[in-house]
N, CA, C and O atoms as a GROMACS GRO file, in nm:
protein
  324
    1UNK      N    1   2.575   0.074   1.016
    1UNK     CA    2   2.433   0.067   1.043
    1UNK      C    3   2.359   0.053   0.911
    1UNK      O    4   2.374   0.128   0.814
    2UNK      N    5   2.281  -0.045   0.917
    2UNK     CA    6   2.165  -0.048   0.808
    2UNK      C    7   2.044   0.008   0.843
    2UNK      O    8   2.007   0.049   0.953
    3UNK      N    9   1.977   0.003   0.716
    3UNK     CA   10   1.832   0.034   0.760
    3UNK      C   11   1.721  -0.062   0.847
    3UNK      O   12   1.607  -0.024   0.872
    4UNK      N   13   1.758  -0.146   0.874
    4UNK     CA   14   1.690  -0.263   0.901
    4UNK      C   15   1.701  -0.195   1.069
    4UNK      O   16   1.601  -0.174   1.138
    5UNK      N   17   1.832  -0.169   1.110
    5UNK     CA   18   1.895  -0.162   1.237
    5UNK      C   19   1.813  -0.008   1.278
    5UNK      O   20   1.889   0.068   1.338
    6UNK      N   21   1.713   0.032   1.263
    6UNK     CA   22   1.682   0.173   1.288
    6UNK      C   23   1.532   0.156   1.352
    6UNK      O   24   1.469   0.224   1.432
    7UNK      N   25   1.499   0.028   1.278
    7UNK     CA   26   1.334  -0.043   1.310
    7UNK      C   27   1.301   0.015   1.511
    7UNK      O   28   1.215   0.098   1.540
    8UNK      N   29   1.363  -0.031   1.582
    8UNK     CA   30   1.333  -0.034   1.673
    8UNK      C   31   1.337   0.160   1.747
    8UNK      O   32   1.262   0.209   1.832
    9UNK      N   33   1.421   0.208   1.692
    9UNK     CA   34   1.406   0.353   1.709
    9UNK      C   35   1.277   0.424   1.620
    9UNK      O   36   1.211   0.515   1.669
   10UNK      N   37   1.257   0.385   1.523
   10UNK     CA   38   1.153   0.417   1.433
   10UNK      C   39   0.996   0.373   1.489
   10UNK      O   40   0.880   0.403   1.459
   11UNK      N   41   1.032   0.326   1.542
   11UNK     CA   42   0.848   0.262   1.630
   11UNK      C   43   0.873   0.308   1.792
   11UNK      O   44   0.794   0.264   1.876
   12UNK      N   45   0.962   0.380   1.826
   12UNK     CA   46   0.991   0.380   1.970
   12UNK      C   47   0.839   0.452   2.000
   12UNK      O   48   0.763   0.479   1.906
   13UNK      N   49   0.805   0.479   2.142
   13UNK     CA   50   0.736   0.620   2.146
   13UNK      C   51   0.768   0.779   2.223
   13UNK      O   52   0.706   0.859   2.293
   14UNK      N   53   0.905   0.766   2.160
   14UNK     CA   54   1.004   0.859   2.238
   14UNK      C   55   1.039   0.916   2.107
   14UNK      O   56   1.114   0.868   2.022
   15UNK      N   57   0.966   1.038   2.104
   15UNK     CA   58   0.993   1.105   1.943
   15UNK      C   59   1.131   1.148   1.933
   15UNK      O   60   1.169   1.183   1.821
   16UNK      N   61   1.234   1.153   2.053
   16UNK     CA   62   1.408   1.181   2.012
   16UNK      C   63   1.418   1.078   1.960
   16UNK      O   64   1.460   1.094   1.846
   17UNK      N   65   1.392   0.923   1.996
   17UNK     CA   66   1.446   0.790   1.912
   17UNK      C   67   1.404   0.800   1.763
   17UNK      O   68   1.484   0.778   1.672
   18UNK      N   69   1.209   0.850   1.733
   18UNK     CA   70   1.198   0.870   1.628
   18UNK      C   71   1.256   0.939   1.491
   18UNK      O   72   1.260   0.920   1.370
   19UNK      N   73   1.304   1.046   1.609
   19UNK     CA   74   1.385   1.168   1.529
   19UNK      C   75   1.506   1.124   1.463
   19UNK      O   76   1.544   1.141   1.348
   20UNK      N   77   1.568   1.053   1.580
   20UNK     CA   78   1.705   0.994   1.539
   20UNK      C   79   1.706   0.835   1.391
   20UNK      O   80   1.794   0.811   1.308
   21UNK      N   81   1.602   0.779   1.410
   21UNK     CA   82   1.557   0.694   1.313
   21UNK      C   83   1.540   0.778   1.182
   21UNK      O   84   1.577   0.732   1.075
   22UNK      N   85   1.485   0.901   1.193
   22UNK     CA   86   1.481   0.949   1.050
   22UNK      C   87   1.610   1.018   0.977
   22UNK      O   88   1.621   1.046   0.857
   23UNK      N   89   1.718   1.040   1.097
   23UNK     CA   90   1.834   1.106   1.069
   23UNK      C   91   1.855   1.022   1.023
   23UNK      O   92   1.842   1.027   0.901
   24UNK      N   93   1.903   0.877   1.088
   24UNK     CA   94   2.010   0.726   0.999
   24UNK      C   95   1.941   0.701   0.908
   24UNK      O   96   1.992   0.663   0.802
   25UNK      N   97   1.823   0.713   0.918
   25UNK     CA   98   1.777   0.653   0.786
   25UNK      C   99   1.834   0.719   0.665
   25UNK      O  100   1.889   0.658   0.574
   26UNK      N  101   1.809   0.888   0.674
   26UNK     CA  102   1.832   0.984   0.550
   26UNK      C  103   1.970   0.988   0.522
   26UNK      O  104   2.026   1.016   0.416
   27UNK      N  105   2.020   0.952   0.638
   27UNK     CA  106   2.197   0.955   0.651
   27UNK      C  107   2.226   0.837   0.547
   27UNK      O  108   2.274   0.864   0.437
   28UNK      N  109   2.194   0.706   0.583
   28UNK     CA  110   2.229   0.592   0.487
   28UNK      C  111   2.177   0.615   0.380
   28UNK      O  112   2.253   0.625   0.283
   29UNK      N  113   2.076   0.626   0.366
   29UNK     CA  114   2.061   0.634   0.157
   29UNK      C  115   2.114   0.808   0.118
   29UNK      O  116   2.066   0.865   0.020
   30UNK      N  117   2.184   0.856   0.181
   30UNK     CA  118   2.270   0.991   0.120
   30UNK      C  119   2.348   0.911   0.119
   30UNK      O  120   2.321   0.832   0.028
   31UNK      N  121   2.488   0.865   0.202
   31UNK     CA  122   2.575   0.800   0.206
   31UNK      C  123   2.612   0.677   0.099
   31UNK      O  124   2.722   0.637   0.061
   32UNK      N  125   2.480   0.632   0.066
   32UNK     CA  126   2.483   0.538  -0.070
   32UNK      C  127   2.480   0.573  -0.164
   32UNK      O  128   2.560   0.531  -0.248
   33UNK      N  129   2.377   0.676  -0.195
   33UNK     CA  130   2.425   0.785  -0.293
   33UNK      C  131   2.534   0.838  -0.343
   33UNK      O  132   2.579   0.810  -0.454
   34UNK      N  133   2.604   0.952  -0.228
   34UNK     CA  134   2.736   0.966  -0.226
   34UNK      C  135   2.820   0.849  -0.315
   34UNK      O  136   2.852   0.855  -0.434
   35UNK      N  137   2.846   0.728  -0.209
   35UNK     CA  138   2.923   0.612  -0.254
   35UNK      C  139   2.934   0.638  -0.450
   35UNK      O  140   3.025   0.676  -0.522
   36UNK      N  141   2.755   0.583  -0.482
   36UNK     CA  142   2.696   0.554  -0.584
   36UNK      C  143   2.777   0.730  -0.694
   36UNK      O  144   2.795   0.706  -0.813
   37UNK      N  145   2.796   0.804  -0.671
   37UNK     CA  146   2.790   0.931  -0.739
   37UNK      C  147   2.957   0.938  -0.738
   37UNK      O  148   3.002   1.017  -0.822
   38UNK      N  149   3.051   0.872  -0.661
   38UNK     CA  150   3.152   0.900  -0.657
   38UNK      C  151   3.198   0.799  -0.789
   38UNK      O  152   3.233   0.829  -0.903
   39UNK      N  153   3.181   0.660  -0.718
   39UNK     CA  154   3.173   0.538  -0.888
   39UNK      C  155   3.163   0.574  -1.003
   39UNK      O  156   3.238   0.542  -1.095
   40UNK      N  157   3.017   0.684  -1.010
   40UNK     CA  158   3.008   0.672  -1.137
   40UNK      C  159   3.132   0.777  -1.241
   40UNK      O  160   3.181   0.768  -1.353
   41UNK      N  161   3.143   0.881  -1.114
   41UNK     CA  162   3.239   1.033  -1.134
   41UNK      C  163   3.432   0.961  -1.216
   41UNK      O  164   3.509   1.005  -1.302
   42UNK      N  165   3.430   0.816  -1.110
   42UNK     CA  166   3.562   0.746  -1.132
   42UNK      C  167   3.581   0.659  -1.216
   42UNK      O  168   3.690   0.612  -1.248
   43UNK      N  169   3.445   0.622  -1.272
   43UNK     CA  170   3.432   0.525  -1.421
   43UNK      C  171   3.436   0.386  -1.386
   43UNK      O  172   3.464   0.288  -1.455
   44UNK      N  173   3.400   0.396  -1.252
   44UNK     CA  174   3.386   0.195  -1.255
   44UNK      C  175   3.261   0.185  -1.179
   44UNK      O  176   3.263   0.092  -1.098
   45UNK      N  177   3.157   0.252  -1.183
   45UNK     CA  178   3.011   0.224  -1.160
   45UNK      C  179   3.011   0.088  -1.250
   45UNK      O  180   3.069   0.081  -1.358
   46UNK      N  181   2.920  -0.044  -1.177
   46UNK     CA  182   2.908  -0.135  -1.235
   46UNK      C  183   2.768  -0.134  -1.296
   46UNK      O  184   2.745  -0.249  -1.332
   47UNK      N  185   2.668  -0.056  -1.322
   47UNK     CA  186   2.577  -0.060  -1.391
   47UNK      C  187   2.522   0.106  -1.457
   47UNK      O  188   2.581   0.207  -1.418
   48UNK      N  189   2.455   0.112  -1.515
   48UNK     CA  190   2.416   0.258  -1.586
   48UNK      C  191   2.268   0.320  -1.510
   48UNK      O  192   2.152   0.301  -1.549
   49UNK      N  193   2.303   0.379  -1.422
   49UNK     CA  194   2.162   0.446  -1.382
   49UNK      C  195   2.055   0.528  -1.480
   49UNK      O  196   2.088   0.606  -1.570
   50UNK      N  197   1.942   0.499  -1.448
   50UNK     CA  198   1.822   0.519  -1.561
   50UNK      C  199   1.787   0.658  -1.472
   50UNK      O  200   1.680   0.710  -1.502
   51UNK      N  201   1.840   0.703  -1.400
   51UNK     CA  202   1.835   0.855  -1.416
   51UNK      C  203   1.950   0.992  -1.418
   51UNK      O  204   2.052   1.012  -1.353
   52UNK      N  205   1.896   1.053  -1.499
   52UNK     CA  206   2.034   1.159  -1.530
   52UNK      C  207   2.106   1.210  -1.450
   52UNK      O  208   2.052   1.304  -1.393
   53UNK      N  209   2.250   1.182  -1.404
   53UNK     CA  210   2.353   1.186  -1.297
   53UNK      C  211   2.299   1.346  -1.236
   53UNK      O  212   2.290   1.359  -1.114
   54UNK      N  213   2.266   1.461  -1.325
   54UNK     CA  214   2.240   1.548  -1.276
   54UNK      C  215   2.102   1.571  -1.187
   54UNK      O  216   2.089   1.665  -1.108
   55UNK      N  217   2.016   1.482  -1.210
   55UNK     CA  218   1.866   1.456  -1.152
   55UNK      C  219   1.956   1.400  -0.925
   55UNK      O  220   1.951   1.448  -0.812
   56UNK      N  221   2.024   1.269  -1.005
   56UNK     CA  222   2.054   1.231  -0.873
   56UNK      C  223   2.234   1.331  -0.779
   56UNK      O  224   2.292   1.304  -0.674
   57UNK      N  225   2.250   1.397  -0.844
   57UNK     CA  226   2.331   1.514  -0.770
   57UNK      C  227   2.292   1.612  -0.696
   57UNK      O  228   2.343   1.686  -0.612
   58UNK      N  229   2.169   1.593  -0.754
   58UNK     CA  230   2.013   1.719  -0.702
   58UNK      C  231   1.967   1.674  -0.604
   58UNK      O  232   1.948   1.740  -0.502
   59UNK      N  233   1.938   1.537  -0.621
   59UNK     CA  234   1.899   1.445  -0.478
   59UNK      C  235   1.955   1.449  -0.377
   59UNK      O  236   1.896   1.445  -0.269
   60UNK      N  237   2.109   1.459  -0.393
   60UNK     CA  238   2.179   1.462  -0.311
   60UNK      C  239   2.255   1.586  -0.259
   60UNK      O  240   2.349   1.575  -0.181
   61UNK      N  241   2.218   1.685  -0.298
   61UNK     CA  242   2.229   1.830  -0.249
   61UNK      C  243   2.121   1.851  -0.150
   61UNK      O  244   2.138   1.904  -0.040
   62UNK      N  245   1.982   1.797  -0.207
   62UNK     CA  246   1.892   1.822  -0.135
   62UNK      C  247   1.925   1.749  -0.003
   62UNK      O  248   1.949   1.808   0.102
   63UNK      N  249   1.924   1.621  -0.017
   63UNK     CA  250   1.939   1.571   0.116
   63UNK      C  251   2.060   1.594   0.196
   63UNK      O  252   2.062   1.548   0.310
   64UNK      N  253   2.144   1.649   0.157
   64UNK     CA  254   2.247   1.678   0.269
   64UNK      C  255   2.194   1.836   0.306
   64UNK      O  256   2.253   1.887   0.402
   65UNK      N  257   2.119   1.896   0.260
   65UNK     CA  258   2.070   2.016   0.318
   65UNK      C  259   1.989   1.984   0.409
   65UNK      O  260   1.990   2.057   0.508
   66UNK      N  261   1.890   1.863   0.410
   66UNK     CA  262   1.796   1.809   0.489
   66UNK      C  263   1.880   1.755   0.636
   66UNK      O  264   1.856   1.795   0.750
   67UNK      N  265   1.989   1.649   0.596
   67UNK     CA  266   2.049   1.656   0.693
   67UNK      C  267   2.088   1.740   0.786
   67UNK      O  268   2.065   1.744   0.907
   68UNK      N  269   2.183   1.846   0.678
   68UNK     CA  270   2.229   1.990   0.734
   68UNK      C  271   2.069   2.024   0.887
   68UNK      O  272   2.093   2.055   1.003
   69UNK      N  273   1.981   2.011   0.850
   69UNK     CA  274   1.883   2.093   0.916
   69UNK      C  275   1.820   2.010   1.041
   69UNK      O  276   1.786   2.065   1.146
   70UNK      N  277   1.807   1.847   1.012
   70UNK     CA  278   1.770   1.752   1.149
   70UNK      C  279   1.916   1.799   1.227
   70UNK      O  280   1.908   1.830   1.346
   71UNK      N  281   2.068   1.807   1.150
   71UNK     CA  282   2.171   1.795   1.280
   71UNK      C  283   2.125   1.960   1.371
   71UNK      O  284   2.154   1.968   1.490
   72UNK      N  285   2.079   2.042   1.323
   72UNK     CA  286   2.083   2.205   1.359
   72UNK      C  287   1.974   2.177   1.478
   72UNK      O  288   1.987   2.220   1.593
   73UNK      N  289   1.841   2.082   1.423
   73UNK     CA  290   1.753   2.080   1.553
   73UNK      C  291   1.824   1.966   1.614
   73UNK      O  292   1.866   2.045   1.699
   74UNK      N  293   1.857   1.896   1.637
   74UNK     CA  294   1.914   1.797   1.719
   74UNK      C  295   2.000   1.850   1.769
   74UNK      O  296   2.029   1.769   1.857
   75UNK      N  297   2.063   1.926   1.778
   75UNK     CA  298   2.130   2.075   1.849
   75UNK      C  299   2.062   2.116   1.938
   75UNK      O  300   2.095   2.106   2.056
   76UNK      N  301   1.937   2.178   1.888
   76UNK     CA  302   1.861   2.266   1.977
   76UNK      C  303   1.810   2.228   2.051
   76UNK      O  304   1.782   2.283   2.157
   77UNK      N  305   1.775   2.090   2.004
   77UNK     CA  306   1.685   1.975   2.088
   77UNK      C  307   1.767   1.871   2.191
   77UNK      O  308   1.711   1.779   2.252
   78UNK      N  309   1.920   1.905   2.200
   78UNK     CA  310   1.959   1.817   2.293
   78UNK      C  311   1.939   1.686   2.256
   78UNK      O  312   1.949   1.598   2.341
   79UNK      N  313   1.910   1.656   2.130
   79UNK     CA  314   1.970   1.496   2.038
   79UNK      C  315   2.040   1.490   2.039
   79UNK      O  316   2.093   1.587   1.985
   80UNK      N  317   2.138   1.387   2.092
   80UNK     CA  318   2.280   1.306   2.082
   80UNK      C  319   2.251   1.222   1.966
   80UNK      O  320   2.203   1.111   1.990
   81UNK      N  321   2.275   1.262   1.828
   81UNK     CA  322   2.310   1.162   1.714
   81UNK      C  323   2.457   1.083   1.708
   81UNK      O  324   2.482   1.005   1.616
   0.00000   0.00000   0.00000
């Protein structure tokens, strides 16, 4: 899934579709991240990020806590992600 592919859940007016649009969304750019943080950890990142690996490890703690917390209400809420 891309981001492109979320458009139609993201404008629904069924705030579970909305909900679920903001999960994939946060899901794919963690997941790229991830990808992006593992490269650089293994030494064949093909370019030098202009921010400090520790700035974007932070990013990505945060957002898997964020995740952590849409999957907990999508729980409560009877979201099928």
């Amino acid at each position: 899934m891309e981001l492109k592919d979320t458009i139609d859940l993201m404008t629904s007016e069924d705030y579970k579709d909305r909900f679920k649009a903001e999960y994939y969304q946060t899901k794919i750019r963690y997941d790229k991240l991830h990808k992006m943080l593992v490269k650089n950890e293994a030494g064949v990142l093909d370019f030098t990020p202009t921010v400090p690996i520790s700035k974007l490890m932070e990013q990505k703690r945060y957002m898997g806590e964020y995740l952590r917390m849409l999957e907990i209400r999508a729980a409560i809420e009877n979201i099928d992600l």
